[in-house]
C-alpha positions in Angstrom: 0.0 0.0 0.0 1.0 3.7 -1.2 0.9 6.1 2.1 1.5 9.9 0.8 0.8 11.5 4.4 -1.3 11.1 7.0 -4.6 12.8 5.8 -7.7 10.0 5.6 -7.5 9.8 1.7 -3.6 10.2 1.0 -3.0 6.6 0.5 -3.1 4.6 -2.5 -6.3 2.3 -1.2 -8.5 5.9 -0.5 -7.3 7.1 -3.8 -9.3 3.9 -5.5 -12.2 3.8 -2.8 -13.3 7.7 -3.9 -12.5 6.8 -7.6 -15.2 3.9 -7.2 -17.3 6.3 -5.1 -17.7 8.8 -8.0 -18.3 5.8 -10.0 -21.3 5.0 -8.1 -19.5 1.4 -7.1 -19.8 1.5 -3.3 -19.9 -1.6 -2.0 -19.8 -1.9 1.9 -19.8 -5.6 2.6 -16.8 -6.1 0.8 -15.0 -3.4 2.2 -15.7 -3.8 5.7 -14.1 -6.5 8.4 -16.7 -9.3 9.6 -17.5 -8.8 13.6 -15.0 -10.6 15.4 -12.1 -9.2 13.1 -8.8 -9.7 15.5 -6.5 -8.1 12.9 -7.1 -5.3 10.4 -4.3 -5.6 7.5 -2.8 -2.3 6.3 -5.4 -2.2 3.1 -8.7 -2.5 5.1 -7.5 -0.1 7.5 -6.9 2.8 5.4 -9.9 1.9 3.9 -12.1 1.9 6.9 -10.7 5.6 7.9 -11.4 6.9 4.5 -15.2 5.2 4.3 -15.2 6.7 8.7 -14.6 10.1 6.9 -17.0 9.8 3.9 -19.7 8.9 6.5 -19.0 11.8 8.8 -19.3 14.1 6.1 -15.8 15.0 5.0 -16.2 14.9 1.2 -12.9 15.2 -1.2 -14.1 16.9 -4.8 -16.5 15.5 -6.7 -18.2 13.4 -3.8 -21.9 14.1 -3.3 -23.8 13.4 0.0 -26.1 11.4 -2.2 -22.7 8.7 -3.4 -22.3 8.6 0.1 -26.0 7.8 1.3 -25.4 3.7 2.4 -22.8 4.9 4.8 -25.4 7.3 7.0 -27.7 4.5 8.4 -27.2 3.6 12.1 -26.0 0.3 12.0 -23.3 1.4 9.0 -22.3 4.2 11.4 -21.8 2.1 14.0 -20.0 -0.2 12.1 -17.6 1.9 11.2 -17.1 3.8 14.4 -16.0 0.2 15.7 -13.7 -0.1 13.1 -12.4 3.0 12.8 -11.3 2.4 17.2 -9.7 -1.0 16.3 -7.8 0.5 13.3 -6.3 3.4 15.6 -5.6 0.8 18.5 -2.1 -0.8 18.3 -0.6 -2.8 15.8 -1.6 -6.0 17.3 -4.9 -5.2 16.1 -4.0 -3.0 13.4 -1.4 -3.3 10.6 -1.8 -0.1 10.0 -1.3 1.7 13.5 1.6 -0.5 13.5 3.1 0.8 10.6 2.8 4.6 11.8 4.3 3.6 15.3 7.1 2.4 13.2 7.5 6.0 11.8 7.7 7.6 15.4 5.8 9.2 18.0 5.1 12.2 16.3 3.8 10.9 12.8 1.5 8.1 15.0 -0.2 11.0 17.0 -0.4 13.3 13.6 -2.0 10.1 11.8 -4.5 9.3 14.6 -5.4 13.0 15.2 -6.2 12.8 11.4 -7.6 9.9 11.1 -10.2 9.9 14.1 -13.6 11.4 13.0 -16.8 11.2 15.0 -19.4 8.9 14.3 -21.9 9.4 17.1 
C-alpha cells in the first residue's frame, strides 16, 4: 500500500475507494471487516478511515452526500465507528497503526489526530 501523508485519503487504497465512489461502485460488505475481526491488515485499514470520513461528512471533490448515502444508516455508522477504534488501536490489532508507530511518536499522533472522525 502507497501512504502519501497522513490525511484520511492520501493513501493509494482511499485514492481507489473515492474513484469507485464517483463511479457509483460502493460496495460496503466487501469493504468492511466481519465482527469478530482480530487483525485489520494495512489495506482495510486505510480503507475503513477513508469510508469513517465519507460517513461523517468529509467529502474530497467530486463526492456528493447522495454517493455517500449507504454509509449514514445507524448500524453502517456504528460499524464503522467500531472499526475506525480498532484500526487506531495498536498494531496488534491494526497493521496499519503498526506501521505509523514504526514512523515515530510524532507521525503516529499526527495520523490518529487525522484519522479519528466522529461517528456518534
Amino acid at each position: 500500500m502507497e501512504i502519501w501523508n497522513t490525511g484520511p485519503f492520501d493513501n493509494h487504497e482511499a485514492a481507489e475507494l473515492l474513484n469507485d465512489v464517483r463511479a457509483g461502485d460502493l460496495y460496503l460488505e466487501e469493504l468492511l471487516p466481519d465482527s469478530g475481526t482480530r487483525y485489520i491488515e494495512a489495506d482495510q485499514g486505510a480503507l475503513i478511515v477513508a469510508l469513517a470520513h465519507l460517513a461523517a461528512g468529509d467529502l474530497p471533490e467530486g463526492i456528493t452526500p447522495e454517493q455517500v448515502m449507504p454509509l449514514q444508516t445507524p448500524e453502517m455508522r456504528e460499524r464503522l465507528r467500531q472499526s475506525l477504534g480498532a484500526v487506531l488501536s495498536d498494531g496488534t490489532v491494526s497493521e496499519l497503526a503498526g506501521h505509523w508507530a514504526e514512523q515515530g511518536t510524532d507521525q503516529l499522533y499526527e495520523w490518529k489526530a487525522k484519522a479519528h472522525v466522529s461517528l456518534g
